[in-house]
OpenMM code with the backbone's topology and positions (N, CA, C; nanometers):
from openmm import Vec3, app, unit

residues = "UNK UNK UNK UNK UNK UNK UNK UNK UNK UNK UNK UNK UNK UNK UNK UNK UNK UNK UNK UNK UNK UNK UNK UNK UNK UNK UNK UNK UNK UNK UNK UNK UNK UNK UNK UNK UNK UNK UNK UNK UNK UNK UNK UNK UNK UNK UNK UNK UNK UNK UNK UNK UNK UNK UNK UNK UNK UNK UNK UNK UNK UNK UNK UNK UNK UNK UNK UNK UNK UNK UNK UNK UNK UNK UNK UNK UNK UNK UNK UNK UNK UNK UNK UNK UNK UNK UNK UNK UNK UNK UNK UNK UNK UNK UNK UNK UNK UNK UNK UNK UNK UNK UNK UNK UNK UNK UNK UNK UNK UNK UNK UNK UNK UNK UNK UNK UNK UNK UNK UNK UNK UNK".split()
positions = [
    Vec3(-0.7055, 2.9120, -11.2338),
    Vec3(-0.7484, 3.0460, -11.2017),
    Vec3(-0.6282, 3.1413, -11.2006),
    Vec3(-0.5041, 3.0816, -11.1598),
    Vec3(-0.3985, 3.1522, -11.1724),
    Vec3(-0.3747, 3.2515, -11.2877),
    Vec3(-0.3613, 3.0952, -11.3757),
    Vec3(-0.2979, 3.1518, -11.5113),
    Vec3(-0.3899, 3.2517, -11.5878),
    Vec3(-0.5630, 3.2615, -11.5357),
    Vec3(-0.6042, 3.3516, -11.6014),
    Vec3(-0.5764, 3.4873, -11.5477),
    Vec3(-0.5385, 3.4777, -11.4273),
    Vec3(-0.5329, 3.6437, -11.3608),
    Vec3(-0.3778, 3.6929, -11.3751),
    Vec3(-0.3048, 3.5507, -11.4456),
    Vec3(-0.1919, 3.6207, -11.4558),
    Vec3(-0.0496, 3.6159, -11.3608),
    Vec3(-0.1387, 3.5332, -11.2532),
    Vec3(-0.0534, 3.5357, -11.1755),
    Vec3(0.0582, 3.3926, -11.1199),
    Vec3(0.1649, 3.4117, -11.1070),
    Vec3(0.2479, 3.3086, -11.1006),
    Vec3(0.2636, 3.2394, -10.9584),
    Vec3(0.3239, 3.1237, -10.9492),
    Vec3(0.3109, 3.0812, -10.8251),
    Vec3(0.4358, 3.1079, -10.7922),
    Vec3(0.3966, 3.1718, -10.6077),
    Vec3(0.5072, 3.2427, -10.5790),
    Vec3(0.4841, 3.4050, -10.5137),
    Vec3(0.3853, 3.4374, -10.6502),
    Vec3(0.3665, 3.5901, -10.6421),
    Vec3(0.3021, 3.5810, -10.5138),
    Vec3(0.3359, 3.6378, -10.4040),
    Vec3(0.2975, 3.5950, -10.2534),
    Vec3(0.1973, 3.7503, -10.2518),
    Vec3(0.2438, 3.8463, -10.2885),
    Vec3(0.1519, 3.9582, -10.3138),
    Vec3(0.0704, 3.9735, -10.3813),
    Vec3(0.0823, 3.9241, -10.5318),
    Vec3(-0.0274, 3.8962, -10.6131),
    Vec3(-0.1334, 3.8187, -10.5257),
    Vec3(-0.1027, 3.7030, -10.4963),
    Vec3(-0.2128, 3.6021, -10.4437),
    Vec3(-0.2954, 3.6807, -10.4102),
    Vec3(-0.2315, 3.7480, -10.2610),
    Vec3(-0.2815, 3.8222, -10.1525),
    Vec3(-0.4018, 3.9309, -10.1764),
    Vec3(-0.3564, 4.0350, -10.2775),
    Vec3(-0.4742, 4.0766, -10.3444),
    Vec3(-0.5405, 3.9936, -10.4377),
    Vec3(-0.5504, 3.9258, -10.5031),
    Vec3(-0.6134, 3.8057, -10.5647),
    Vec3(-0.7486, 3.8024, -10.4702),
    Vec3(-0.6838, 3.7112, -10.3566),
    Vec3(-0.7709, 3.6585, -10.2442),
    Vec3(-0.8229, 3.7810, -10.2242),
    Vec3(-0.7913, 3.8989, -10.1791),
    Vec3(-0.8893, 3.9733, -10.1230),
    Vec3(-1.0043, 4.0088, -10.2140),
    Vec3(-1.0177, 4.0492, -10.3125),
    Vec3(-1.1288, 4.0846, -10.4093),
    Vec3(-1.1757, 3.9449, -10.4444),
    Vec3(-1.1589, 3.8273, -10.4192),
    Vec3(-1.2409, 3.7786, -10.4521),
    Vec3(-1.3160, 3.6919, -10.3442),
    Vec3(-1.2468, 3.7719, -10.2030),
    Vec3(-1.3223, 3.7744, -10.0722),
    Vec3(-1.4401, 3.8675, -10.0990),
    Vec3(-1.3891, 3.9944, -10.1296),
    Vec3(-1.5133, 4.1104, -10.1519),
    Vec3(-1.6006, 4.0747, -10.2190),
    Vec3(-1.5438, 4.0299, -10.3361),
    Vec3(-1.6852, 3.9705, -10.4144),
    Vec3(-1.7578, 3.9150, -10.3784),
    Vec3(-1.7458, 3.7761, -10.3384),
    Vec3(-1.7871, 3.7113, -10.2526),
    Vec3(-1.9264, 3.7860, -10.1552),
    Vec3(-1.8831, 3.8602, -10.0760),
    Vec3(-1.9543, 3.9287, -9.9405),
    Vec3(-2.0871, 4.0078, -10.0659),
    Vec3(-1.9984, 4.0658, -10.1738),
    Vec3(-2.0924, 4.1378, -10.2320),
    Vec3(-2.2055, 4.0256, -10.2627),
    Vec3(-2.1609, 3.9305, -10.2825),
    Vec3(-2.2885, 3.8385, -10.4129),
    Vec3(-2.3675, 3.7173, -10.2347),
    Vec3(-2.3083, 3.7874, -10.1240),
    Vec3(-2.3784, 3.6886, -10.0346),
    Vec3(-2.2584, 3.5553, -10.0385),
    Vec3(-2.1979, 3.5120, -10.0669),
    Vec3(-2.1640, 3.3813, -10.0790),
    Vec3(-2.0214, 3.3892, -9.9442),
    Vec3(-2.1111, 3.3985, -9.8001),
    Vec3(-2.0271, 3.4534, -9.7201),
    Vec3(-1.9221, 3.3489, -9.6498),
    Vec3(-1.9406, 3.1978, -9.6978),
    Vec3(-1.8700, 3.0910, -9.6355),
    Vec3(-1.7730, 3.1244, -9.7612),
    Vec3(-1.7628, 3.1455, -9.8841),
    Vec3(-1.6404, 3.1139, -9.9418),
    Vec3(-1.5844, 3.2633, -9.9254),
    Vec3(-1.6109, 3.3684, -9.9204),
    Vec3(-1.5719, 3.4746, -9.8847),
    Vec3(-1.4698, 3.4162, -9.7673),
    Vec3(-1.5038, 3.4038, -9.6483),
    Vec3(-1.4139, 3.3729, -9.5135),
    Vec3(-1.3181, 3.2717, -9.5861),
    Vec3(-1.3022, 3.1572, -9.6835),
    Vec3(-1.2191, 3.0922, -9.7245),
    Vec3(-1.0892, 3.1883, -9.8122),
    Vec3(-1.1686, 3.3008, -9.8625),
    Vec3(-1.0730, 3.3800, -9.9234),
    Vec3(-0.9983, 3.4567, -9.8320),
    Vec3(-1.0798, 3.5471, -9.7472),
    Vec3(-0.9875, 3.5901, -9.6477),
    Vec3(-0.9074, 3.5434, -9.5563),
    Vec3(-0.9332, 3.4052, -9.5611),
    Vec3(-0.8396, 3.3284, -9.4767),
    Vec3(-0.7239, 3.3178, -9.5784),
    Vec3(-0.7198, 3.2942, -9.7076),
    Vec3(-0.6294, 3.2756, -9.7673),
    Vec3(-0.5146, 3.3986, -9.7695),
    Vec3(-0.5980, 3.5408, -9.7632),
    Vec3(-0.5645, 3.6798, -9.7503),
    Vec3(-0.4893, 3.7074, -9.6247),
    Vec3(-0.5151, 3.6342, -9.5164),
    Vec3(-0.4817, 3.6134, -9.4056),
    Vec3(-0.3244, 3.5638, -9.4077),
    Vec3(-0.3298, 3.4803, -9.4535),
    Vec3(-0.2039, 3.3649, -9.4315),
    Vec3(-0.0658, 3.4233, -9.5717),
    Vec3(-0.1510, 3.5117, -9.6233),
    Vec3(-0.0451, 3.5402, -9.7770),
    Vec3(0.0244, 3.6906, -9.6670),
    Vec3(-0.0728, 3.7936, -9.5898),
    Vec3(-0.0332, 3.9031, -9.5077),
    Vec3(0.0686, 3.8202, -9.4657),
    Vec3(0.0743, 3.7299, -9.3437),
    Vec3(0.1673, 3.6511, -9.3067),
    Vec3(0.2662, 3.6237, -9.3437),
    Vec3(0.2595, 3.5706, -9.4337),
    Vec3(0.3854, 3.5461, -9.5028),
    Vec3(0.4838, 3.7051, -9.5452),
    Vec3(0.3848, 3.7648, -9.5716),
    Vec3(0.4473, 3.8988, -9.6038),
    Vec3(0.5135, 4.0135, -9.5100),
    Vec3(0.5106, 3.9441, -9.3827),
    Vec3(0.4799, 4.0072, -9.2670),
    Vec3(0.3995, 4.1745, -9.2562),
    Vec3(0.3165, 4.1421, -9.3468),
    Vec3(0.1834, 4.2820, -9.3109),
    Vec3(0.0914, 4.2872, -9.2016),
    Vec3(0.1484, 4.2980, -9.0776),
    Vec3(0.0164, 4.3024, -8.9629),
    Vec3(-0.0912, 4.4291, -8.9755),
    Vec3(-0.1010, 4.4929, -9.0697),
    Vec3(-0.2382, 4.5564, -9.0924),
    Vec3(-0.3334, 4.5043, -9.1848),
    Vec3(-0.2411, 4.3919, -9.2796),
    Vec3(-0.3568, 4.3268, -9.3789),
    Vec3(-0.4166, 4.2260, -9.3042),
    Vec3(-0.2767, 4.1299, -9.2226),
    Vec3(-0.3695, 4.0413, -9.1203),
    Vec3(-0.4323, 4.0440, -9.0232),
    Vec3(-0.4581, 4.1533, -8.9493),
    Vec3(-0.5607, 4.2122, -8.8934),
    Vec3(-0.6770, 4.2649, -8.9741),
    Vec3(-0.6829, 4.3556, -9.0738),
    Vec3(-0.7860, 4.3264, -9.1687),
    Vec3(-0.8790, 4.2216, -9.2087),
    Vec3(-0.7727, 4.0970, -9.2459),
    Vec3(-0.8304, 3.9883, -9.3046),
    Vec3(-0.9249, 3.9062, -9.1707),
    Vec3(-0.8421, 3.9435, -9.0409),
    Vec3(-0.8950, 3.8744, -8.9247),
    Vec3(-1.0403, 3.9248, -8.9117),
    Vec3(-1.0493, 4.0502, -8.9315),
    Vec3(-1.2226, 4.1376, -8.9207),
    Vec3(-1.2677, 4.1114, -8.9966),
    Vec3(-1.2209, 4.0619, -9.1145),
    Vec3(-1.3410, 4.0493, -9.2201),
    Vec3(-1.3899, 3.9118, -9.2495),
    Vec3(-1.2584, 3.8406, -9.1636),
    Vec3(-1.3703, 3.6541, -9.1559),
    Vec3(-1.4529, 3.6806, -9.0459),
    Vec3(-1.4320, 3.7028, -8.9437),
    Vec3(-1.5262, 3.7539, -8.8301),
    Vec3(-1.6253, 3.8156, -8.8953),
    Vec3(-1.6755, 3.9322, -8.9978),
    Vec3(-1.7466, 3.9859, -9.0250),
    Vec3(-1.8508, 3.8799, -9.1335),
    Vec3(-1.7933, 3.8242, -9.2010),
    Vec3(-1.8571, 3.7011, -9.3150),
    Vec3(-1.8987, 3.5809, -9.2652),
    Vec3(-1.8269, 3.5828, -9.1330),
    Vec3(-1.8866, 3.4826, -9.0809),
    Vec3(-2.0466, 3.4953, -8.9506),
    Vec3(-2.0094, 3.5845, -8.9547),
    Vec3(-2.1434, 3.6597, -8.8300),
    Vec3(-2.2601, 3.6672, -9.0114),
    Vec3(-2.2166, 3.7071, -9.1078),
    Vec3(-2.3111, 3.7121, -9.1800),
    Vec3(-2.3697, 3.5869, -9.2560),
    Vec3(-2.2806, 3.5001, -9.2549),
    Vec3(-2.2849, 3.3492, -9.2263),
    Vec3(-2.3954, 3.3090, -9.1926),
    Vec3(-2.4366, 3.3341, -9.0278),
    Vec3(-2.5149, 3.3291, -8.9057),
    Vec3(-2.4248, 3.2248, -8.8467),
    Vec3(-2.2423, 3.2424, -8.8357),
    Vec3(-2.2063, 3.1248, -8.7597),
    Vec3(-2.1491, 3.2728, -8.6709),
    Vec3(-2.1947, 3.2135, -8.5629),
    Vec3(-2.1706, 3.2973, -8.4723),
    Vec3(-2.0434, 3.2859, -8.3733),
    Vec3(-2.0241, 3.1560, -8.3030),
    Vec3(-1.9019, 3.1690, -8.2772),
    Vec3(-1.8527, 3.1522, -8.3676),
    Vec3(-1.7865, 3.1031, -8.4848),
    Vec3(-1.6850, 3.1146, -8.5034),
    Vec3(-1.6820, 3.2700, -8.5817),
    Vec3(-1.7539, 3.3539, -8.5405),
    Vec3(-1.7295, 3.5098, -8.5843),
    Vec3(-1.6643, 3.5586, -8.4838),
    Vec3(-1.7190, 3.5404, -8.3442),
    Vec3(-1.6801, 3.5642, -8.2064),
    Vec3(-1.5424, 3.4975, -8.1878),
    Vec3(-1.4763, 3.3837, -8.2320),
    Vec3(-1.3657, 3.3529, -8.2665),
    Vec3(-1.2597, 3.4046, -8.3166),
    Vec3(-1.3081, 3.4446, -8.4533),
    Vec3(-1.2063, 3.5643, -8.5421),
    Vec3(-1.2132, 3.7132, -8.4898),
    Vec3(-1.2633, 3.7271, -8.4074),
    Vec3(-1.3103, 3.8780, -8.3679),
    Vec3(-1.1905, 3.8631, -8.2140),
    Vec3(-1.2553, 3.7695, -8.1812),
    Vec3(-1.1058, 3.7563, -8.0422),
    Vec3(-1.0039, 3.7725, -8.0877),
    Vec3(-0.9487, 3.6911, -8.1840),
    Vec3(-0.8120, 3.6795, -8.2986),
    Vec3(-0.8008, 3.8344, -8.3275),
    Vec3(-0.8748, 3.8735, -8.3440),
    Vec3(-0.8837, 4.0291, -8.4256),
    Vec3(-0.7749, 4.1075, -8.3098),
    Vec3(-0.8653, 4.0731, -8.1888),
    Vec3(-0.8450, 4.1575, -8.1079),
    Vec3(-0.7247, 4.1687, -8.0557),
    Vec3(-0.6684, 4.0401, -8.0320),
    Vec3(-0.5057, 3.9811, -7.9775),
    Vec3(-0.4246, 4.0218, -8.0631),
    Vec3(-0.4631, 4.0505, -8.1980),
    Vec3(-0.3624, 4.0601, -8.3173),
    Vec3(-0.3292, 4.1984, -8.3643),
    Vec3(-0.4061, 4.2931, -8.3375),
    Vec3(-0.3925, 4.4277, -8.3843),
    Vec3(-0.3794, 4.5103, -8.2438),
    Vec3(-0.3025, 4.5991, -8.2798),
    Vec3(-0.2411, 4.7001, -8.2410),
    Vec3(-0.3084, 4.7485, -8.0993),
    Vec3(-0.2943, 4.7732, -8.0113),
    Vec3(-0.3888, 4.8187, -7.8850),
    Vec3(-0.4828, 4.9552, -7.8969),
    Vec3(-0.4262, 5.0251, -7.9921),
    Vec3(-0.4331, 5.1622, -7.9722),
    Vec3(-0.5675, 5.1544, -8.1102),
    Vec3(-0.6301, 5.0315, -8.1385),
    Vec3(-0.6961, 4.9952, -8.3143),
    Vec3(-0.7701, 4.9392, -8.2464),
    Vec3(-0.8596, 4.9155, -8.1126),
    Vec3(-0.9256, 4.7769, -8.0614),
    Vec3(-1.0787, 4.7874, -8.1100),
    Vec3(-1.1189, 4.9119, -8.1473),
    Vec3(-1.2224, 4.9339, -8.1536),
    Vec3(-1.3136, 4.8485, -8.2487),
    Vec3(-1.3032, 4.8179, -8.3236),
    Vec3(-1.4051, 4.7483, -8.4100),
    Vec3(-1.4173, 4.6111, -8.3796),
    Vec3(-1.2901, 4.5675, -8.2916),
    Vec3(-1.2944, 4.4522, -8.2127),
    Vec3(-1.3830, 4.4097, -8.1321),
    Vec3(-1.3613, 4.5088, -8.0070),
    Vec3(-1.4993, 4.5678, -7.9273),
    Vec3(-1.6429, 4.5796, -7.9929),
    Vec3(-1.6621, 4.6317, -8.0682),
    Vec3(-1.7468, 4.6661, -8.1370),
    Vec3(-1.8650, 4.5484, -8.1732),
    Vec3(-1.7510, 4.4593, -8.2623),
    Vec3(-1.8373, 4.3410, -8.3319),
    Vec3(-1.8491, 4.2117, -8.2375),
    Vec3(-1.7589, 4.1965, -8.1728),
    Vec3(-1.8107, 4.1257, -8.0538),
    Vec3(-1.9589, 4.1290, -7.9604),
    Vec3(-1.9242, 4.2418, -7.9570),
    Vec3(-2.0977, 4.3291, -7.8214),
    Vec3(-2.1678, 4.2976, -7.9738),
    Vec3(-2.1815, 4.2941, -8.1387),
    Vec3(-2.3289, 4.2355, -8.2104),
    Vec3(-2.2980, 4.1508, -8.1859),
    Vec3(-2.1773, 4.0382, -8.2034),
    Vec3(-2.2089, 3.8697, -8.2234),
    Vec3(-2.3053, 3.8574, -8.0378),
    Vec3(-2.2331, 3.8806, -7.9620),
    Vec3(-2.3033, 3.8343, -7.8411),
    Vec3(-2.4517, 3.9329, -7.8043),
    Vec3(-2.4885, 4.0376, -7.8130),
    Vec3(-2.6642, 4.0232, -7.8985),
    Vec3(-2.6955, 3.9638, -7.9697),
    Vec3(-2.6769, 3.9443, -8.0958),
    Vec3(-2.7483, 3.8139, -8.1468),
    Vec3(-2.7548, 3.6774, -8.0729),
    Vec3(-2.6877, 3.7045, -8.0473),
    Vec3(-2.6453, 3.5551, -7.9468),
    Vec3(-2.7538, 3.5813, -7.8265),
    Vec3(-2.7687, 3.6786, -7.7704),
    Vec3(-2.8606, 3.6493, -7.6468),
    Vec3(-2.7867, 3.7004, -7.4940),
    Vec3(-2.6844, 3.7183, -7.5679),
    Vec3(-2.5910, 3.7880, -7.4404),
    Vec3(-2.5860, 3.9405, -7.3998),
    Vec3(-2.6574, 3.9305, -7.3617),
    Vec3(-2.6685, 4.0858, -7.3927),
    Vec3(-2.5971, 4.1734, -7.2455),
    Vec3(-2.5837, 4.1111, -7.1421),
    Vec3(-2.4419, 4.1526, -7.0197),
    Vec3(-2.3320, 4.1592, -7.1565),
    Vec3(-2.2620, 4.0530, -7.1654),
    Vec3(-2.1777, 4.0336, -7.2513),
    Vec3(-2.1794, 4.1438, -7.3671),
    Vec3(-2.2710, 4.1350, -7.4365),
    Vec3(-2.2269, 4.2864, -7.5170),
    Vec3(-2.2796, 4.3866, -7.4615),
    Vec3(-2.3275, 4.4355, -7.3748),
    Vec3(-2.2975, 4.5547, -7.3256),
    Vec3(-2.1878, 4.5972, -7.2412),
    Vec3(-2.1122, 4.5014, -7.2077),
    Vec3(-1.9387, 4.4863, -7.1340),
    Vec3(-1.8802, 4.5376, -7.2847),
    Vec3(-1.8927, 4.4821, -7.3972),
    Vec3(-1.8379, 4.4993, -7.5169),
    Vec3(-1.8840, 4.6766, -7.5926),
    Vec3(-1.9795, 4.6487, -7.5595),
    Vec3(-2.0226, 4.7996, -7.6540),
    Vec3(-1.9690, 4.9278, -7.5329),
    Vec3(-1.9649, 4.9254, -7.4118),
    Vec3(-1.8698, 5.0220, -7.3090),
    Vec3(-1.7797, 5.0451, -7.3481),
    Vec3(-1.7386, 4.9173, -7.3437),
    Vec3(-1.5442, 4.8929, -7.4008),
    Vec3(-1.5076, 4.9948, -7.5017),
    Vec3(-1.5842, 4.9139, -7.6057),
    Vec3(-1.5638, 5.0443, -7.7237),
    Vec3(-1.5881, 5.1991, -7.7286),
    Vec3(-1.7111, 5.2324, -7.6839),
    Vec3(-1.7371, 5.3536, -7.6327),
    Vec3(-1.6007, 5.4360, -7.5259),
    Vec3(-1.5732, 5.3352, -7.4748),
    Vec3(-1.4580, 5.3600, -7.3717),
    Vec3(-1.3618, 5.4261, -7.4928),
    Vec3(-1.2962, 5.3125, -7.5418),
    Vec3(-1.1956, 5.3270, -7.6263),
    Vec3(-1.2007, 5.4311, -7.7296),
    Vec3(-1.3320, 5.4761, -7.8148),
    Vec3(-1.3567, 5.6082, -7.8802),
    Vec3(-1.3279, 5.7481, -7.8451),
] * unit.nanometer
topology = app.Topology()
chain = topology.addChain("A")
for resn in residues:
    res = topology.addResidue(resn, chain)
    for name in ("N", "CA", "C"):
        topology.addAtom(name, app.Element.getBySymbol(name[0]), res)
């Protein structure tokens, strides 16, 4: 797959966008478990790059593929991660997607502690 996109091993940035569009794609066509495999990959290439806005990105958007998944914790998982990992003053969508995973879930104290939060934070 490399060699068709061109890209060499190494290219730690190439990858990185690599992985992400073919995370997006992914989400676009439904295929939301290999999507989260891409953004995890998107994840770990930010890392290396030291980009803490891509890996915070990549952290919301396995959380997000994975709630569409229907795996719920481990959306509520990456969404905690989300939250520890980005910036204090950015929490919001953190907040946010947490208070849906825990409605769907049945928690509904729990996300309404979460959907305040955010409201708070707006």
């Amino acid at each position: 797959m490399r060699a068709k996109a061109g890209v060499q091993v190494g290219d730690i940035q190439k990858e990185a966008h690599m992985a992400f569009q073919l995370a997006e794609l992914n989400m676009q066509n439904n295929n939301n478990g290999l999507a989260a495999k891409f953004f995890k990959r998107f994840f770990f290439c930010a890392r290396m790059l030291d980009d803490p806005i891509g890996a915070s990105i990549a952290l919301n958007r396995i959380g997000v593929a994975y709630y569409k998944h229907k795996k719920y914790m481990k959306s509520l998982k990456f969404h905690e991660k989300h939250m520890e990992f980005t910036d204090k003053e950015n929490v919001f969508a953190s907040y946010y997607n947490m208070g849906i995973c825990h409605r769907v879930m049945n928690n509904y104290a729990t996300s309404v502690d979460y959907f305040t939060k955010a409201l708070e934070w707006s």
